[in-house]
C-alpha positions in Angstrom: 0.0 0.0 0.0 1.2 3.5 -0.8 1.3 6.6 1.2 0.6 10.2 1.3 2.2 13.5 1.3 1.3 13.7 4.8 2.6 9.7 5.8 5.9 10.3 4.0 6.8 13.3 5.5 5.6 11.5 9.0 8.0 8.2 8.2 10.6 10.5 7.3 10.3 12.4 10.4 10.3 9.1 12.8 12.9 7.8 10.6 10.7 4.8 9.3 10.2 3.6 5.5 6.4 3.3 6.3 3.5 4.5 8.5 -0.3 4.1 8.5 -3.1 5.8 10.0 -3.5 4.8 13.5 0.1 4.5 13.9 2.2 6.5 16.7 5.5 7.8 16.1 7.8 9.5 18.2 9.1 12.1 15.5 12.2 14.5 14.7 10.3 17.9 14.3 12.3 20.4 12.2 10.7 23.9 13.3 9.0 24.8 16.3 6.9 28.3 16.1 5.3 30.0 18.9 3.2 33.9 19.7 2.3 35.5 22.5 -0.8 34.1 22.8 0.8 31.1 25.3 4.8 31.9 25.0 5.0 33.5 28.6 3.0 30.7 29.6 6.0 28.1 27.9 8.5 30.2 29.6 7.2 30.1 33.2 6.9 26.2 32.9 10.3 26.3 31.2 11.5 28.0 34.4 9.9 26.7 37.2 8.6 22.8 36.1 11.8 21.8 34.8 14.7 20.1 37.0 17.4 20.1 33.9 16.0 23.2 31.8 17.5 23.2 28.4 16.5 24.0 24.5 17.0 20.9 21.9 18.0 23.1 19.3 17.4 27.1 19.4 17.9 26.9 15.7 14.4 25.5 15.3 13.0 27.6 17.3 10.7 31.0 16.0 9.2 33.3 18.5 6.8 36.0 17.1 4.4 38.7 18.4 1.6 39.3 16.8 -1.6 38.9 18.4 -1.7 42.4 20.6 0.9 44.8 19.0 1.3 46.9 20.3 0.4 45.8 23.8 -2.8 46.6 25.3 -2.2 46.4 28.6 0.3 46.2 31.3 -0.8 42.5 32.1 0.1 42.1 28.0 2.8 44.1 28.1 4.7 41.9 30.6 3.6 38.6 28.6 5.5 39.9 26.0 8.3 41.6 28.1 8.7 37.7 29.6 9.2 36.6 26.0 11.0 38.8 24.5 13.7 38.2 27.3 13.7 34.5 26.8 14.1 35.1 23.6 17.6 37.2 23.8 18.9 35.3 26.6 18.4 32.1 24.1 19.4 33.0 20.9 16.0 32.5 19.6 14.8 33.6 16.4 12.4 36.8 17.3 9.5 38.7 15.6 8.0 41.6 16.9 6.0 44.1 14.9 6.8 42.3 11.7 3.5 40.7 10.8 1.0 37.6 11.5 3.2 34.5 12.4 2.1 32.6 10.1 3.0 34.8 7.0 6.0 35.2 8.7 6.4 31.9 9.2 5.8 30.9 5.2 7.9 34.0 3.5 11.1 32.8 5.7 11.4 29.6 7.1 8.5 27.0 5.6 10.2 24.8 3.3 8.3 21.4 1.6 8.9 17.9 3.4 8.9 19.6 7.0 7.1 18.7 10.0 6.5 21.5 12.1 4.7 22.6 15.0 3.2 25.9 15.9 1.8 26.8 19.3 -1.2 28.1 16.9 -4.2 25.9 16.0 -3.6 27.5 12.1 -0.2 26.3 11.9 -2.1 24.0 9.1 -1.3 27.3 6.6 2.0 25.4 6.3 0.8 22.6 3.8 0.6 25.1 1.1 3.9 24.4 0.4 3.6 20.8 1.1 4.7 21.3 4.8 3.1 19.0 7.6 2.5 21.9 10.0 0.2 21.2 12.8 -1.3 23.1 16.0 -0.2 22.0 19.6 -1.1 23.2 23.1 1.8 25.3 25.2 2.9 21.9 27.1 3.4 20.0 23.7 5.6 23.2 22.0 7.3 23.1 25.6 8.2 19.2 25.3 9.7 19.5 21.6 11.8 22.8 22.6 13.4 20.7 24.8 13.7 17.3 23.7 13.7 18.0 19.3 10.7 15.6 19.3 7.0 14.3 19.4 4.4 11.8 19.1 2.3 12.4 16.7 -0.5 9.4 15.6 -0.5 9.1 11.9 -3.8 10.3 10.8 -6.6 9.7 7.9 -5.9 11.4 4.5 -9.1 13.2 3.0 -8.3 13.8 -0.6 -10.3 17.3 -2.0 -10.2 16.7 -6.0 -10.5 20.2 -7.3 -11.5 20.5 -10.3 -12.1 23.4 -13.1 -11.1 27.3 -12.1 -12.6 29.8 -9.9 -14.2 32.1 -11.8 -14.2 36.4 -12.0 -15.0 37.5 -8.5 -14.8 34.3 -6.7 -12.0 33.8 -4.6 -10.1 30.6 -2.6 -11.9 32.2 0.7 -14.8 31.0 -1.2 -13.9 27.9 -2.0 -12.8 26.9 1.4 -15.6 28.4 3.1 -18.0 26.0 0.6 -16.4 23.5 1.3 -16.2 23.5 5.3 -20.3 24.4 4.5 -20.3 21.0 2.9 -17.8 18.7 4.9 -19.0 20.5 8.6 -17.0 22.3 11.1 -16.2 18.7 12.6 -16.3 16.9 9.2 -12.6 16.1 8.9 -11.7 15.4 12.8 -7.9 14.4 13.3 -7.4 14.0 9.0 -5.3 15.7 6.9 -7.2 17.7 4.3 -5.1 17.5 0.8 -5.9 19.3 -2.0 -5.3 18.2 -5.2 -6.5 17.7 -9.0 -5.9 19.8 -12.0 -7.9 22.8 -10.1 -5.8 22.8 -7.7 -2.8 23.6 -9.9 -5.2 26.9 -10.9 -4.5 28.3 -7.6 -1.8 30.7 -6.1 0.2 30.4 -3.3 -1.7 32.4 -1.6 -4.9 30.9 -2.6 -3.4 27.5 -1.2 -2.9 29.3 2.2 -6.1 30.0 2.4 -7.4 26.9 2.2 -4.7 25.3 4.7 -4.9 27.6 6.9 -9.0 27.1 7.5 -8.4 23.3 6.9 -8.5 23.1 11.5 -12.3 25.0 10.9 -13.5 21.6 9.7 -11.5 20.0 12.8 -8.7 18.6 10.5 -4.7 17.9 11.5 -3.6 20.1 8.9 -4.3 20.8 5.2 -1.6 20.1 2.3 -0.8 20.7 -1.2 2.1 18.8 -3.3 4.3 20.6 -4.4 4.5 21.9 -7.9 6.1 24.6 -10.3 4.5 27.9 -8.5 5.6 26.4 -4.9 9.1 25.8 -6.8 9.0 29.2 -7.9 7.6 30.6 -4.4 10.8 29.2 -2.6 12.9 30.7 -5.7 11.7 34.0 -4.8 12.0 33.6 -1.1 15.9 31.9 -1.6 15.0 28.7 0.0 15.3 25.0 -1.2 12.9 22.2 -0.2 13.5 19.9 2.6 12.1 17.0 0.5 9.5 16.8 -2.3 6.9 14.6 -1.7 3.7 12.8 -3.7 1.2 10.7 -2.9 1.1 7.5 -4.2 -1.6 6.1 -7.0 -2.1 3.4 -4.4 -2.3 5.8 -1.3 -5.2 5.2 0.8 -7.7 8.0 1.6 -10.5 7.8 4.2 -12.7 9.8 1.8 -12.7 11.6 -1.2 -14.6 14.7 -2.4 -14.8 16.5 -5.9 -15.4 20.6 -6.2 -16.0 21.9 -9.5 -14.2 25.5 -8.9 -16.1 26.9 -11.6 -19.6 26.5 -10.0 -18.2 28.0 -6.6 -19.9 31.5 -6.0 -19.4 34.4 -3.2 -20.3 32.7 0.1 -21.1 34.1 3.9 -20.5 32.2 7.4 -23.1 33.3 9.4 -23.1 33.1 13.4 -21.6 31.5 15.0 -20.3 28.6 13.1 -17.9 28.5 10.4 -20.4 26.0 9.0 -23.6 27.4 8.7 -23.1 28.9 5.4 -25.2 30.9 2.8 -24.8 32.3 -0.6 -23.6 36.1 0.1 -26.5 37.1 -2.4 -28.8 35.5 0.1 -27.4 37.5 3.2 -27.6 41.0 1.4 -28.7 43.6 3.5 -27.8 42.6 7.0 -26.7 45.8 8.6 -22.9 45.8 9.6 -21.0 48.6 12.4 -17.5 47.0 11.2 -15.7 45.2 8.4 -12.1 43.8 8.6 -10.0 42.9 5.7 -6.8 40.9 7.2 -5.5 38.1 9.2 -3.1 34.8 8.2 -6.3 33.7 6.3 -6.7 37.0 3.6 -4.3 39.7 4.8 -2.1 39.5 1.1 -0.9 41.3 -1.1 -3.1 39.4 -3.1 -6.3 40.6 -1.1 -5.7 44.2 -0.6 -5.6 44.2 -3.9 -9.0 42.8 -4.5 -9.8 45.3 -2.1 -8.4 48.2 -3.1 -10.6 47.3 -6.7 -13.5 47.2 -5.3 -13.3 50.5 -2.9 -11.0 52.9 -5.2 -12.8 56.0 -5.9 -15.7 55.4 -3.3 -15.8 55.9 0.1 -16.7 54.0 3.6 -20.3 54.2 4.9 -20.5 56.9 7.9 -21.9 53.4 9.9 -18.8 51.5 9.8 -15.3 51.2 11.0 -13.4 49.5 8.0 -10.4 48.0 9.1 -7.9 47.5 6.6 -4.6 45.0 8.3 -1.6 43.8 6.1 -0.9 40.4 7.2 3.1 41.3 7.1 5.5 44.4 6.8 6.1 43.2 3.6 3.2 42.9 2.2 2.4 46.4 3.4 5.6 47.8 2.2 4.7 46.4 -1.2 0.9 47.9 -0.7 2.6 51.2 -0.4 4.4 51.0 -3.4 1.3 49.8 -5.3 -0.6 52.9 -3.7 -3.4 50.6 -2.1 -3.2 52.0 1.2 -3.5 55.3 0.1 -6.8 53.7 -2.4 -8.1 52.6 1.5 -7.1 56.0 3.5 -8.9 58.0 0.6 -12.1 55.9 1.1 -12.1 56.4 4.8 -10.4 53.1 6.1 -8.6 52.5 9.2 -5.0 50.9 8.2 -3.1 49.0 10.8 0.1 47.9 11.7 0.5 44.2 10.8 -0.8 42.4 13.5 -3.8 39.6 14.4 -6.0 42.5 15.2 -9.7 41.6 15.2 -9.5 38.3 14.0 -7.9 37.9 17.8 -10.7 39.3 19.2 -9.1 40.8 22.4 -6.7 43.9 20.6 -7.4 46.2 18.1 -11.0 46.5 16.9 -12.9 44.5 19.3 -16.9 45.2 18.5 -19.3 45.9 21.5 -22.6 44.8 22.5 -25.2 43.5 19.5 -22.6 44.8 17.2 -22.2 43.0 13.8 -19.2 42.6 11.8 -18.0 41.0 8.5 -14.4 39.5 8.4 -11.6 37.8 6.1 -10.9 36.4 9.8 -10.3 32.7 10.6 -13.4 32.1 13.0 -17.1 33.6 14.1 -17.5 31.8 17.1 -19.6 33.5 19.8 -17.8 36.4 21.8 -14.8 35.5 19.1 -14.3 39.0 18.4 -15.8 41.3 21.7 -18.5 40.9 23.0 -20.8 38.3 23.5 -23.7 39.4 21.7 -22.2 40.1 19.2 -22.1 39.0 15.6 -19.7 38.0 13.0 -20.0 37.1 9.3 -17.1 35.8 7.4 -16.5 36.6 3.7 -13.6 37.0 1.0 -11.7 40.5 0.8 -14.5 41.3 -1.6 -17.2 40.9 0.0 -16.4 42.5 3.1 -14.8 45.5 1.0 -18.3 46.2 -0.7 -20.1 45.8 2.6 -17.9 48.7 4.4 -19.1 50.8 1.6 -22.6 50.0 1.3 -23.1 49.7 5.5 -24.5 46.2 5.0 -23.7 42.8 3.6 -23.4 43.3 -0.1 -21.7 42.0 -3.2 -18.7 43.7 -4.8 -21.3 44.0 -8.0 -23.4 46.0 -6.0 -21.3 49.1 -5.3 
């Protein structure tokens, strides 16, 4: 029997020839990434659980702030203060200011064949250069700093056969929001999501992140891509080489398989508070909105702000709504400058932000109040996910949440 992208880089990892679903391995990982969401919280066990304290391999590891830059409070501000410290005293790689850690994350370090943990459930953005990057809890990320390993149970494959090519106005944040609407929020417990088919080769590198990174909204292990001539050509342009190229095998076994024809995708909606409980955005029209935020490691490219910056150039944001506009790097907002986008969104009335989780986080910049209702590029809706409880949130594409700033309520781009 045959394996998967995801089994070979697993085998090679434990140092096996084979694995199989069901299996546990211990593993060698090759990159360990962790924000300030739970870093302080690695540190303190770090310094007070341990009887023989010491890092693996500092080499492999990536700290990064991102999720309240800057801080928004002193309790914050010493989290970070705690990192940042163990950082410098450790030689560890450190971000601060730079962007989302998961863009970070894929314009410097993500190379194909590697197995790599975040302390992050959307590590899973990783496969979209055929990557095996997963989401672990602080005490997991704390064990592999120390030791260089894991265990890690070999898990289901779930092939997604794309077929055809999105069409005008229809964007990967569609496609992966259709298909968590069709698969469920827990449809792909513990499974690897990969994406593959002639479609599939349609698709960006940013398109692919988008539909990695959301793979953990349908409950999977991680999403994954093989790799191909425009990953090649991504890790030219980023002067990195490939760990190991890997493809599944025409005997592989996959738990299930599913077939989207990309050309009969359309603009979609998540409405409250499940990622699953989807709706054509035609059908949503209308819903009155007090905020709209275009960012986060799911849409914060340059690829977005420049869908964006179409739809809004040469109009302006409704007097209702806060439109929050978030580049998901420095680079990409350097490059936005130079393109003139952000001035396109400061003419219209948008808020631009320093490159950070913002809203998507729910507890920095942006946070909506009571009964409030906003429309996101961000990963989740969840209930109280970003402010208050009763509030509500609505995901969409950059599109769709561009055109709904401007008109003050759920729209299409077509209709502004």
């Amino acid at each position: 029997m045959g394996m998967t992208i995801a089994e070979k880089i697993i085998a090679a990892a434990a140092g096996v020839e084979s694995v199989k679903p069901g299996d546990i391995h211990t593993v060698e990982l090759d990159r360990l990434m962790s924000n300030d969401g739970t870093t302080h919280l690695t540190v303190d066990m770090y310094n007070n659980k341990l009887k023989n304290p010491h890092i693996a391999d500092t080499g492999k590891l990536v700290f990064i702030v991102d999720h309240n830059v800057p801080s928004d409070c002193p309790k914050t501000a010493a989290s970070q203060k705690k990192m940042r410290d163990f950082a410098k005293a450790n030689h560890i790689d450190f971000w601060e200011g730079k962007g989302v850690c998961h863009q970070i994350m894929m314009e410097n370090y993500v190379r194909p064949g590697e197995l790599i943990f975040g302390a992050d459930s959307h590590t899973c953005s990783y496969g979209a250069l055929g990557a095996f990057g997963t989401g672990v809890g602080c005490t997991d990320f704390l064990y592999g700093m120390v030791t260089g390993t894991s265990w890690v149970m070999v898990p289901e494959t779930v092939k997604f056969n794309l077929v055809g090519k999105l069409p005008e106005g229809v964007y990967a944040r569609d496609l992966i929001l259709t298909i968590i609407g069709e698969v469920g929020a827990n449809g792909c417990n513990y499974q690897v999501m990969e994406f593959t088919g002639e479609g599939a080769k349609t698709l960006t590198i940013s398109d692919r992140i988008a539909l990695c990174n959301m793979a953990v909204e349908a409950g999977a292990k991680t999403g994954i891509f093989e790799v191909d001539d425009v990953a090649m050509e991504y890790l030219k342009e980023h002067g990195r080489e490939p760990k190991a190229v890997y493809h599944s095998d025409p005997d592989a076994h996959y738990v299930r398989e599913y077939t989207f024809d990309l050309s009969k995708v359309e603009p979609v909606v998540a409405k409250p508070d499940f990622v699953d409980n989807l709706a054509p955005a035609k059908d949503v029209r209308g819903i009155k909105i007090d905020e709209a935020f275009l960012g986060s490691c799911n849409n914060g490219r340059i690829e977005d702000l420049r869908v964006g910056a179409q739809v809004i150039k040469g109009k302006k944001v409704s007097e209702k709504v806060r439109f929050l506009v978030v580049p998901a790097s420095q680079t990409i907002y350097r490059q936005a400058l130079e393109e003139g986008l952000i001035d396109i969104f400061m003419d219209a009335g948008a808020i631009v932000m320093n490159p950070n989780c913002s809203v998507c986080w729910g507890s920095c910049q942006g946070v909506i109040g009571e009964n409030e209702v906003l429309i996101s590029t961000g990963t989740r809706n969840f209930k109280g996910r970003a402010g208050h409880p009763s509030s509500k949130v609505y995901l969409g594409s950059a599109a769709t949440v561009t055109a709904s700033a401007i008109a003050g309520e759920i729209a299409l781009a077509s209709d502004v």
